[in-house]
C-alpha positions as CSV (number, residue, x, y, z in Angstrom):
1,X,51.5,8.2,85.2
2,X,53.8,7.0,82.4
3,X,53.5,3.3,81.2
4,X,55.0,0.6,84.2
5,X,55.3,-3.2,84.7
6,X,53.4,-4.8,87.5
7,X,53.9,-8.3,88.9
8,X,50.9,-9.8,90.7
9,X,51.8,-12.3,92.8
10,X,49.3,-15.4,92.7
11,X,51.2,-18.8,93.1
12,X,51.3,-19.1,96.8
13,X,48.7,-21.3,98.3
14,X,46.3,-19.1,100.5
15,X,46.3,-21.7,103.4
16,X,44.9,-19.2,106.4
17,X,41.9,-19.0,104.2
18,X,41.4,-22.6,105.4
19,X,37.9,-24.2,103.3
20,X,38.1,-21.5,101.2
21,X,40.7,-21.8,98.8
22,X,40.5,-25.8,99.1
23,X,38.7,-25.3,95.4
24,X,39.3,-22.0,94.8
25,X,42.9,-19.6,94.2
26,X,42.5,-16.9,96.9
27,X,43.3,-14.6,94.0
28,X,39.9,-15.5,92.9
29,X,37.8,-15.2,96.2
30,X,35.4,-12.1,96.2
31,X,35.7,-8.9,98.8
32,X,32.4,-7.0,98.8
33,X,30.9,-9.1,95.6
34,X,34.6,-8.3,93.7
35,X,37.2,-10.5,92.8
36,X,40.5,-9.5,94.4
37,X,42.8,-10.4,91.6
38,X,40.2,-7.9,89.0
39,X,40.3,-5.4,91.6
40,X,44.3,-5.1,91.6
41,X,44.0,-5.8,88.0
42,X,41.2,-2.4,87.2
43,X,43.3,-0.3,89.7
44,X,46.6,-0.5,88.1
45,X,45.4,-0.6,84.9
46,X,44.1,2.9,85.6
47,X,46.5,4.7,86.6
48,X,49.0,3.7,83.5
49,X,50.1,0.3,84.2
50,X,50.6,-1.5,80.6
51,X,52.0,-4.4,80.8
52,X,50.9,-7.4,83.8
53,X,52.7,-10.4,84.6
54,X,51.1,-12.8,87.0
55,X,53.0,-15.9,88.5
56,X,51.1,-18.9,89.8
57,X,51.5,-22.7,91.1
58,X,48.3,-23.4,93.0
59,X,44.9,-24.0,90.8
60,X,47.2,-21.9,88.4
61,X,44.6,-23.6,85.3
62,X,41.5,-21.7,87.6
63,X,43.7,-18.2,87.4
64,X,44.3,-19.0,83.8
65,X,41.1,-19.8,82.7
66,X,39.7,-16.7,84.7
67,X,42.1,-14.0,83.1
68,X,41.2,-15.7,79.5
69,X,37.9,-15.2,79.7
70,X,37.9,-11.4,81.7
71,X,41.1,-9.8,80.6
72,X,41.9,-11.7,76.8
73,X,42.5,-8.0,75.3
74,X,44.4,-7.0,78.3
75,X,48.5,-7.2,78.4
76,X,48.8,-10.1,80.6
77,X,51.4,-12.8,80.6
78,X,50.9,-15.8,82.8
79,X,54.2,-17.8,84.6
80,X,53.5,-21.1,85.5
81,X,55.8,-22.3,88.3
82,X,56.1,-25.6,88.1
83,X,57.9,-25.3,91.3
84,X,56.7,-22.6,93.6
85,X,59.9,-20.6,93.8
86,X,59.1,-18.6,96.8
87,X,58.3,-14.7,96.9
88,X,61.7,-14.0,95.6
89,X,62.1,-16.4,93.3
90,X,59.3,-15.5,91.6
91,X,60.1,-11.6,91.7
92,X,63.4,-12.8,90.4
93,X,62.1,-14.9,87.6
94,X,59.8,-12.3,86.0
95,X,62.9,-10.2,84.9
96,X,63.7,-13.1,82.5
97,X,59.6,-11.9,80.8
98,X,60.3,-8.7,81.0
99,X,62.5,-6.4,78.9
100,X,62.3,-3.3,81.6
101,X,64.6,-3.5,84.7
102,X,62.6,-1.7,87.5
103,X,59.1,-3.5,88.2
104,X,56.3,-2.8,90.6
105,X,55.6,-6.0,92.4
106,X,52.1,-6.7,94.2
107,X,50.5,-8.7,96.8
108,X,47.0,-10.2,95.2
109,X,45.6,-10.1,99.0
110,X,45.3,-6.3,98.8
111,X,41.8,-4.3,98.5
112,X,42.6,-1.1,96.3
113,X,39.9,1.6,96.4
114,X,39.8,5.3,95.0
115,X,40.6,6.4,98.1
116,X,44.1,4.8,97.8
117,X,44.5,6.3,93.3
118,X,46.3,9.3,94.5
119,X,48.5,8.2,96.7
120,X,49.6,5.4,95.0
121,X,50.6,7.6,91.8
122,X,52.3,9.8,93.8
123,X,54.3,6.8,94.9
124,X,55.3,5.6,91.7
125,X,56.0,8.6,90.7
126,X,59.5,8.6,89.0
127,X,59.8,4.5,90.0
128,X,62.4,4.6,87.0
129,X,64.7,6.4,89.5
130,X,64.1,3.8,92.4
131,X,68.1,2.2,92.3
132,X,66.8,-0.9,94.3
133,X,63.6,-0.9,96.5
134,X,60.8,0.8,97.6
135,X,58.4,0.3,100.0
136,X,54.4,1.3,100.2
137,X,53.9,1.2,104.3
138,X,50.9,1.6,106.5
139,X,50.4,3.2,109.6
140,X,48.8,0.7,112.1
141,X,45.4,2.8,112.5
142,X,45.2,2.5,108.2
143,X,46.1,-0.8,108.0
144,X,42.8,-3.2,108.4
145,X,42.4,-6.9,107.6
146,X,45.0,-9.1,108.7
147,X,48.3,-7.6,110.6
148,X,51.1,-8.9,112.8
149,X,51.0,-7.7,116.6
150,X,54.5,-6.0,116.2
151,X,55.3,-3.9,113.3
152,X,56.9,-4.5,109.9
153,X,59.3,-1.9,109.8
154,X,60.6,1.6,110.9
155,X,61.2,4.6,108.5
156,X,63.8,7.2,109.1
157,X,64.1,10.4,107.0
158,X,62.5,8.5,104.3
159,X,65.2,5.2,104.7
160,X,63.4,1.9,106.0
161,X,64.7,0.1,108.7
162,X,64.4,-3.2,111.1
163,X,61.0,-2.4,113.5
164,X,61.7,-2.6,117.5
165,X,59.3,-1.9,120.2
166,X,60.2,1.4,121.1
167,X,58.9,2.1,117.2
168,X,55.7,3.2,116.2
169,X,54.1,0.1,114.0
170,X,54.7,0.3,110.3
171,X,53.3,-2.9,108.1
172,X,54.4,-3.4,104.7
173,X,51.3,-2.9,102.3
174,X,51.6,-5.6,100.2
175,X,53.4,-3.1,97.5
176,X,56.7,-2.2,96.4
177,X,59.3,-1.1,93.6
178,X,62.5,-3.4,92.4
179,X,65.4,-2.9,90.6
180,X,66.8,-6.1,89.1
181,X,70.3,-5.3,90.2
182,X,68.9,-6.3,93.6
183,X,68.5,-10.2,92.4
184,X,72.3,-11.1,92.4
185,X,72.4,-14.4,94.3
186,X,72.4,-17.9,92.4
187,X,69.5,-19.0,94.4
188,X,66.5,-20.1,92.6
189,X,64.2,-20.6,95.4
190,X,63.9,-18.0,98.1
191,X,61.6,-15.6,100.2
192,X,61.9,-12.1,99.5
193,X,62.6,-11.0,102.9
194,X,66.1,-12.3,102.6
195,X,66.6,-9.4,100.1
196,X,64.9,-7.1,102.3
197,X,67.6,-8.2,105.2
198,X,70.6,-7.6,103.0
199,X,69.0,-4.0,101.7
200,X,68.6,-2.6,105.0
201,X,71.6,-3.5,106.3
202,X,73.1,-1.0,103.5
203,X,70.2,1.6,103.8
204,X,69.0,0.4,99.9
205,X,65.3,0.4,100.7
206,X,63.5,3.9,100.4
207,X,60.0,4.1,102.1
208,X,56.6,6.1,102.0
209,X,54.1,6.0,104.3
210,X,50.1,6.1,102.9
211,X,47.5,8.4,104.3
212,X,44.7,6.1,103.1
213,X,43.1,2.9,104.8
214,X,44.9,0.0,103.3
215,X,42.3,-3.4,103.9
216,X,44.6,-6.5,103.9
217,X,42.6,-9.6,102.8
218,X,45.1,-12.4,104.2
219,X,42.9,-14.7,106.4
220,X,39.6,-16.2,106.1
221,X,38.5,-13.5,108.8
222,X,39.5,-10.3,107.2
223,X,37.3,-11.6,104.2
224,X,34.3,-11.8,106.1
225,X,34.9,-8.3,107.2
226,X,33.5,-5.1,106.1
């Protein structure tokens, strides 16, 4: 893999964890004895990511002070929202750190394995030529940890689409590609599904489908789970 930009997204408040991030940043609860924000971290890193920007609003001094005492000889650059800006706000906001203009943005609930190294290479694989989005999906039966009962999305010939019924379930994994041309509202506060909304309603988001288990760590029963 050539050298890429990942955003780890860490300022949101992990409130279906319930007691557990009361003291703690669910970037920095443990999955099978490993913190999830090092695991995301030690996966990207090897397979070529160099440079790691990392938003964050809630307990952000706990995220801080973590990543300055693991990863101070890493390439990391901490945002501090003062005020949480949402999940496109914040995606919008790191292209004002950032001198490249296609990023690889990141969910911190995600459990990477080895199984997964491959795959995801193969993914970003030529990101540089992604001209606005692209989508990492899941198949329901690979897709563990927390999930909605109706599906994320649909992909046709490559091309992701709304998700109906009649559609076999595809759930977004957490992981996906953005071109900053993508970011041209005046809003400064917003959820990044209202970008979604607009892209597929002009066929802008391209989408691959993993063949490995994805684990999704977004509830305080998923992390109890093996």
């Amino acid at each position: 893999m050539k050298n890429f930009t990942l955003m780890i997204l860490c300022a949101g408040f992990g409130s279906r964890m319930l007691n557990l991030t009361r003291s703690t940043p669910k970037p920095l609860l443990k999955y099978k004895n490993k913190v999830l924000l090092k695991n995301t971290i030690d996966f990207f890193n090897n397979i070529g990511c160099d440079e790691i920007l990392i938003n964050t609003h809630y307990l952000h001094h706990k995220i801080k002070k973590y990543l300055d005492k693991n990863f101070k000889n890493y390439p990391i650059h901490i945002i501090y929202e003062k005020t949480i800006l949402g999940t496109g706000g914040g995606v919008k906001n790191i292209f004002n750190h950032t001198k490249r203009k296609k990023i690889c943005v990141v969910n911190s609930d995600i459990f990477w394995t080895k199984e997964n190294k491959s795959h995801i290479k193969y993914f970003l694989k030529n990101y540089q030529n992604v001209a606005h989005c692209k989508m990492l999906l899941s198949k329901d039966n690979n897709f563990l940890g927390l999930k909605k009962e109706n599906g994320d999305f649909n992909l046709k010939r490559n091309v992701v689409t709304n998700w109906n019924n009649k559609n076999e379930k595809l759930y977004y994994s957490g992981l996906q590609i953005v071109s900053k041309n993508i970011f041209n509202n005046k809003k400064k506060i917003f959820a990044m599904n209202e970008i979604w909304i607009n892209l597929i309603k002009k066929n802008h988001i391209k989408g691959y489908v993993i063949p490995s288990q994805i684990r999704h760590i977004g509830d305080k029963k998923s992390i109890l789970e093996n």
